[in-house]
Structure formats: structure tokens, C-alpha cells
N, C-alpha and C positions, 0 to 999 in steps of 0.2 A: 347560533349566531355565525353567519359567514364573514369572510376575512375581506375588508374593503381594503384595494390597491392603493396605495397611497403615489401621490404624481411625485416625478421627480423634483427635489428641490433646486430650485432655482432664488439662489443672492444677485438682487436686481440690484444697481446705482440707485441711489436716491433722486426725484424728481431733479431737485434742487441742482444735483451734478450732472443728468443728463439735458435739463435746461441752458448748461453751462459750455457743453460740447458742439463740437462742430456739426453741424447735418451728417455730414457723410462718415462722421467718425459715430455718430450715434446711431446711423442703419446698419455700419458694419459689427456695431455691439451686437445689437439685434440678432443679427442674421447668427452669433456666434452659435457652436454649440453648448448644451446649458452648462456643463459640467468645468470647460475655459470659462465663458461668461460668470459663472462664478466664482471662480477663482481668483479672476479678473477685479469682480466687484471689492472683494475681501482685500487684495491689493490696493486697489484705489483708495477705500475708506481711510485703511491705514496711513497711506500720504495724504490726502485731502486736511491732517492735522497740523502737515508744514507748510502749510497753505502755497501747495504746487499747484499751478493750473491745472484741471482736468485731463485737458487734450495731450498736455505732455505725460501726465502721469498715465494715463489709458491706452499710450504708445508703447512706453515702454514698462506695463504690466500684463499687457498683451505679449510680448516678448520673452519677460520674465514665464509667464506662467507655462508659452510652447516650452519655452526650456528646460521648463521641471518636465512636461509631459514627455518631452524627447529622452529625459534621462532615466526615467521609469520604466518607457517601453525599450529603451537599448538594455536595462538592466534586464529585462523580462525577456528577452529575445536572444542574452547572451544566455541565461540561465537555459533555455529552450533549445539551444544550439548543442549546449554540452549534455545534455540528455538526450539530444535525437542523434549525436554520436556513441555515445556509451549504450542506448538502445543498439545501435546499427552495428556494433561491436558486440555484444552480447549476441545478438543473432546471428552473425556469423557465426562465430562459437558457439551455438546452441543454447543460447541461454534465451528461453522463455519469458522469463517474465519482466521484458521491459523496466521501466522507469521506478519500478519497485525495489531491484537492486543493482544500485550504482558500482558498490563495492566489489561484488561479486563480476560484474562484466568487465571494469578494469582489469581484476586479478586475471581472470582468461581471458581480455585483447594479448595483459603482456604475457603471458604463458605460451600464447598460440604464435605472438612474433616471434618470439627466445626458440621456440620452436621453427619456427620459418627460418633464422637465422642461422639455426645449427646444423638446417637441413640442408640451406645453401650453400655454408661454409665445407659440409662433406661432399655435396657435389663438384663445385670443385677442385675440391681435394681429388676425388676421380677425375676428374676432366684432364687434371695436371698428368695423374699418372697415366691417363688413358693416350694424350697426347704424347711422352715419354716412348709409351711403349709403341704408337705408330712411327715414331719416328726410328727407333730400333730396330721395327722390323720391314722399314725402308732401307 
């Protein structure tokens, strides 16, 4: 028995509430994508019990619902952010294997700066004396 694709589920408004909408607020439902439009729908139901108007409640459950999706994909993109650094840290420092170990490419960013730092610190440590002594032998 093979596996039938199942279509994405889409929560319409009820007849009754899209009857009740403006034209133009009811093409721009439409036109949503289905995964808002439903989200959308599931907000409206829930107010349509305070008996709010449609139109206002479909304003700002449209709004409501970007603002969940904004906060999802900022969470997902911060999370993405500190892995494509701790990758780009790791790989300087030869560390392989990517986004598998977080731990490990911290521990060698700050191993390889402490190291950068102590390399600078004796450079100019030379520099001072190196400078000392041209001036001595001016």
C-alpha cells in the first residue's frame, strides 16, 4: 500500500464570518499564506465569542500572528548565528566537525586567543626592548 500525501491543512473562517468582512479584508485573507491564514482563523474564532467585529478582530490577529512568526524566526536565526560562529571558530582552529561540537570549539576560540594575547603581549615586550636598545646604540 503506498503512502498518500496528505495536503496541507488549512483552518478557514467560517462562512458566516467571512460573509461578515470587508471585500478587501476578505481577498487579502485569501491571498494569505495558509500556515498565517490559519493561525489567523484559530485567533478570530477565539474573539468572535466577545462578539468583536470580524474586521477588527482580523486586523489585529493578522498582526498578532506576524508577531509570533517574527519571534520564532528571530529565535531561529539567533540560534543559527551562534553556530555559524562557533563553526567559523572551530575551523580556524582546526576543528572539523562543525555544529556537532559547540563545547569543544569554544574551548579552542579561547585557547587560540589566550594564546594570541600572550604572543602579542611578548612581542611587544621585544619591541620595548628592541627599541631601548636602538636608542643606546644611537
Amino acid at each position: 500500500m503506498g503512502k498518500v500525501a496528505n495536503p496541507p491543512l488549512r483552518t478557514e473562517l467560517p462562512r458566516k464570518v467571512l460573509s461578515q468582512l470587508d471585500p478587501k479584508l476578505a481577498e487579502l485573507y485569501s491571498q494569505l499564506p495558509s500556515a498565517l491564514a490559519s493561525r489567523i482563523s484559530v485567533l478570530v474564532k477565539e474573539a468572535l465569542r466577545h462578539r468583536i467585529h470580524p474586521n477588527r478582530v482580523l486586523k489585529f490577529a493578522f498582526l498578532y500572528a506576524r508577531a509570533e512568526r517574527l519571534v520564532q524566526d528571530d529565535a531561529v536565526s539567533k540560534e543559527h548565528t551562534k553556530r555559524s560562529k562557533l563553526e567559523l571558530a572551530g575551523a580556524i582552529h582546526g576543528l572539523g566537525t562543525g555544529y556537532q561540537d559547540d563545547v569543544e570549539a569554544k574551548q579552542r576560540y579561547r585557547r587560540g586567543r589566550r594564546a594570541r594575547q600572550q604572543i602579542k603581549a611578548s612581542l611587544e615586550a621585544v619591541r620595548g626592548k628592541w627599541r631601548a636598545f636602538e636608542q643606546v646604540v644611537q
